[in-house]
N, C-alpha and C positions, 0 to 999 in steps of 0.2 A: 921648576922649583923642587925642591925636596920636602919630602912629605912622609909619613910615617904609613904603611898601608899592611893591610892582609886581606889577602887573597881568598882565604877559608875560616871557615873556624874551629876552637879544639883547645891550643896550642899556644904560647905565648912563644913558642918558636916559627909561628908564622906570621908572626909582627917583623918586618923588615922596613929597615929606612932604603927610598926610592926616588928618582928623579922622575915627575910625572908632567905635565902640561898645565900651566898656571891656568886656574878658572876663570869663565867669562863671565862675569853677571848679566843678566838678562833683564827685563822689566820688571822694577819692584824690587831689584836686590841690587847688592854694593859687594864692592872685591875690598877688602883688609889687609893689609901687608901685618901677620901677626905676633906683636913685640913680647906677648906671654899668652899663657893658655894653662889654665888650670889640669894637673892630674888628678883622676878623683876615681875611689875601686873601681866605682860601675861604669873604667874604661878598661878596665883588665878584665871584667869580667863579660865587658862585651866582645873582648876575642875570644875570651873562651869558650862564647858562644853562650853566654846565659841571656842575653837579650833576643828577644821572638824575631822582634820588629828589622832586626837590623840585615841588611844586603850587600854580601860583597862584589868585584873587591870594595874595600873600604879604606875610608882615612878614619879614625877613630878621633875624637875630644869633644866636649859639649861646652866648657866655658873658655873666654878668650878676653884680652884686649888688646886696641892696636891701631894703626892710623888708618883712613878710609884711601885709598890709590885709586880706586873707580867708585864715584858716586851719585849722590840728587842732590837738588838743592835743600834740600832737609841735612842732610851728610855731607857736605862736599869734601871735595880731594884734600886732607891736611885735617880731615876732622879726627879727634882721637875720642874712639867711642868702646865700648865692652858691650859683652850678650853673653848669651847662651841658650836652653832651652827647644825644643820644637825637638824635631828627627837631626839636630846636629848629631854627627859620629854613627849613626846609626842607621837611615834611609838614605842620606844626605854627607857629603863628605866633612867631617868635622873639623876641629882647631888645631890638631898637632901636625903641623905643618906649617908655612913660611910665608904662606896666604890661605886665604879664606873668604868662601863666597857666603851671604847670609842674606837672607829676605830684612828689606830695611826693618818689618816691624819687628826683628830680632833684636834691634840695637837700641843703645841709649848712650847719653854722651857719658865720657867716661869721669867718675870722678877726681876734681882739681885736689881734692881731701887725700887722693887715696896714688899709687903710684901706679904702673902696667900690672908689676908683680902683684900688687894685691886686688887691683880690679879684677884681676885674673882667676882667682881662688874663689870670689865670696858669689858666684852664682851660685850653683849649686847649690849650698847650705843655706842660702837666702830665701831660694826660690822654694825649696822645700820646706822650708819656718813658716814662710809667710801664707802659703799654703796650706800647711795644717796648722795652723794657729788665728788666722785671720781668715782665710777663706770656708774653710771648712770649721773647725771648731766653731766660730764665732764668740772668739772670747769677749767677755767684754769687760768694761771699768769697773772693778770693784769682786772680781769673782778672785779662785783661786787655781792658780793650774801648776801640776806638779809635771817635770821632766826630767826623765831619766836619759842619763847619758848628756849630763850638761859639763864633762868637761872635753867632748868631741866639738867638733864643727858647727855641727848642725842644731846639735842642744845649748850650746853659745848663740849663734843666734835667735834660736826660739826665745830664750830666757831675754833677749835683749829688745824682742818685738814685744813679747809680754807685755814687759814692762813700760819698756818706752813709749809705744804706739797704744798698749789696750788698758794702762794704768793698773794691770790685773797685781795682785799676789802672787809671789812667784817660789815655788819649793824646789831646788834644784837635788842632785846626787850625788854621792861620793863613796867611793870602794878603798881609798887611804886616806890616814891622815893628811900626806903632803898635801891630795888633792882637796882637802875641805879646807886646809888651811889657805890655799889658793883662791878658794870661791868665797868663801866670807871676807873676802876683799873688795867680792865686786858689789857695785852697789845698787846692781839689776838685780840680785836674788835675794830675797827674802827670808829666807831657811835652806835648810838642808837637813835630806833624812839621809842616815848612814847606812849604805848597803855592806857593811862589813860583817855582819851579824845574819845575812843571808836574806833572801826573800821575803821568807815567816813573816820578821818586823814588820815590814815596809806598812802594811796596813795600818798598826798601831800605831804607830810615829805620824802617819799623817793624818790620822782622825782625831790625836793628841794635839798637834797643830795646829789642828781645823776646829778645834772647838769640840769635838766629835761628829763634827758634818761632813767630813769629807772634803774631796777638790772636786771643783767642778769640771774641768777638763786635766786627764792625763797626756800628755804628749811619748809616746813610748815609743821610743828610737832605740832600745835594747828587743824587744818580745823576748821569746823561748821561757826560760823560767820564769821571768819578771810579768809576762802577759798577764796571766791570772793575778795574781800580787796586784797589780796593776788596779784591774778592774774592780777590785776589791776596795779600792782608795778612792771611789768614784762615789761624790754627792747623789741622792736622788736626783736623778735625771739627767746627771752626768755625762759625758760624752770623752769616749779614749777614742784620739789619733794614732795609728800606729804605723810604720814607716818599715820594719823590720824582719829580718824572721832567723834569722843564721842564730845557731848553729839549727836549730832542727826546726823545718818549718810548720810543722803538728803541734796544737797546743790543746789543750780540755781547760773546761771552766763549766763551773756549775750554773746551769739554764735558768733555773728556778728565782736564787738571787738576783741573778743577770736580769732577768724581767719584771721581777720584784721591786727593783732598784729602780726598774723604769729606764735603763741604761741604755748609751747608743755608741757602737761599736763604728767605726767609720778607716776605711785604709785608706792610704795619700802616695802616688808614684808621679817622684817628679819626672819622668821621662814622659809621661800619659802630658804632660804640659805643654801648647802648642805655641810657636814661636809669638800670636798675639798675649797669649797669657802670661808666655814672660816676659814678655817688654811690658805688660801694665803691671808686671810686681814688681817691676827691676824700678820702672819711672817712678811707681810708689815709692821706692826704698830713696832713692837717690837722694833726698835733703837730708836723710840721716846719714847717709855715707861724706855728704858735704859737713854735715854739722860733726863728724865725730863720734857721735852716738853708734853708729854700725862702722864696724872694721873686721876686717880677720881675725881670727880669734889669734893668731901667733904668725909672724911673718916668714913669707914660704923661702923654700931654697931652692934656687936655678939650679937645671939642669938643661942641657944642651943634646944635642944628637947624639954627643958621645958618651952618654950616662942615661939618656931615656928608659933605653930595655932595660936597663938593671933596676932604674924606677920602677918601672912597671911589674919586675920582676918579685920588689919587696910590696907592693900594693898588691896583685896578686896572695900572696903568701903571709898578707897583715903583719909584714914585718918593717914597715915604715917607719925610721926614726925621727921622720919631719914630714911636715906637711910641701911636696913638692909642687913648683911649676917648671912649665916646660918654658924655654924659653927659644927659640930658633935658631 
């Protein structure tokens, strides 16, 4: 089969496409023939070697979907299911490539709602929402949770778990007009504070919103400047998820508040998530990706073997002008 593989790490010049030995599955796991596969940074940055965990050679990708070719009677041969999650792309050989071996509790059927291309894309940002928003945060009905960076991926679905799943209050972000005039469309978000006016605000605009209470969870998928801002926005007793750290991963904040607030500081790494973890957030997800409610935030654009590296080449260099998948 042909597979996308590197040998070392460093380089996005040692991402070479390869004809290697179609995988066997073994006990517990099923073989894919794989119709899409989401590209997502933290697959260029796993050649470049910023991931600990990972062992070459490699096949790099972590989300997929696609038909089952060898499987159980849970899966059988013709079932069309998605995954992602565990050591795919990183201990374990990943999605971008033309098949795919995955421990069954990887998988879930794929949704009738949703097509290859977009089952394809919405791990990731899913698994990472649901994650720090439900698992971790514990938001619940009736609270208030502000997230930054809600017109990316990941803060699209936070905002749409929020809402839908935890009933909460929802305060989303916005760095332009176009984009706030995009979000006060949707009718997962609740408000929006404007970061056009720089960090400073951010505080006052949501304690204006909040009554002067504050939110009770921040979801901060930006950090670096915003971190502190952030926690500054945080209820007594409040609780900031944070997901982030580029450009600089150093950040200060004052201790005193911080404990005075009674605050609780909490990180979330969707790679740390092990293949049963995401099959029970993905199974969670699935009547809202059935019902419409959860989708991609924007429909991705194929790419084929013959435009991969160059994909990879603008995710790498955050010069992506679409949300891509790979497709075989």
């Amino acid at each position: 089969m042909k597979a996308l593989r590197f040998a070392k790490t460093g380089s996005l010049d040692e991402l070479k496409i390869q004809e290697v030995p179609r995988p066997v599955p073994g006990p517990g796991s099923i073989l894919v023939a794989v119709k899409a596969a989401g590209l997502n940074p933290s697959d260029a940055k796993n050649v470049l070697g910023r991931m600990h965990q990972t062992k070459v050679p490699r096949t790099p990708g972590r989300d997929f979907a696609g038909i089952v070719v060898e499987g159980t009677e849970a899966y059988p041969v013709g079932a069309e299911v998605f995954g992602s999650g565990g050591d795919l792309g990183f201990a374990s050989d990943g999605s971008h490539a033309e098949y795919v071996k995955v421990p069954v509790e990887a998988v879930q059927p794929k949704p009738r709602a949703l097509t290859f291309e977009q089952a394809a894309i919405v791990g990731i940002p899913y698994l990472t929402a649901w994650r720090a928003v439900i698992d971790v945060a514990s938001l619940k009905e009736g609270e208030t949770i502000l997230i930054t960076g809600t017109t990316g991926a990941v803060g699209d679905a936070a905002a749409r778990i929020a809402k839908r799943v935890c009933k909460a209050k929802v305060i989303g972000t916005s760095r332009r007009h176009t984009d706030a005039v995009r979000l006060r469309l949707l009718d997962y978000i609740d408000a929006l504070a404007d970061l056009s006016a720089g960090p400073i605000s951010l505080p006052e605009q949501i304690r204006a919103e909040t009554g002067g209470q504050g939110a009770n969870v921040v979801f901060d998928v930006v950090g670096s400047s915003l971190f502190e801002p952030c926690l500054q926005c945080l209820a007594s007793g409040g609780r900031q998820v944070t997901i982030a750290s580029s450009p600089d991963p150093k950040v200060t904040f004052n201790l005193v508040d911080f404990y005075h607030n009674q605050s609780h500081l909490i990180g979330v790494d969707s790679i740390q998530l092990s293949f049963e973890d995401s099959g029970r957030i993905l199974r969670s997800l699935l009547p809202y990706f059935e019902s419409g409610d959860f989708r991609p935030q924007d429909d991705p654009v194929p790419v084929g073997f013959d435009d991969v590296l160059s994909a990879y080449r603008e995710l790498a260099e955050n010069r992506a002008k679409a949300k891509y998948v790979f497709v075989p």
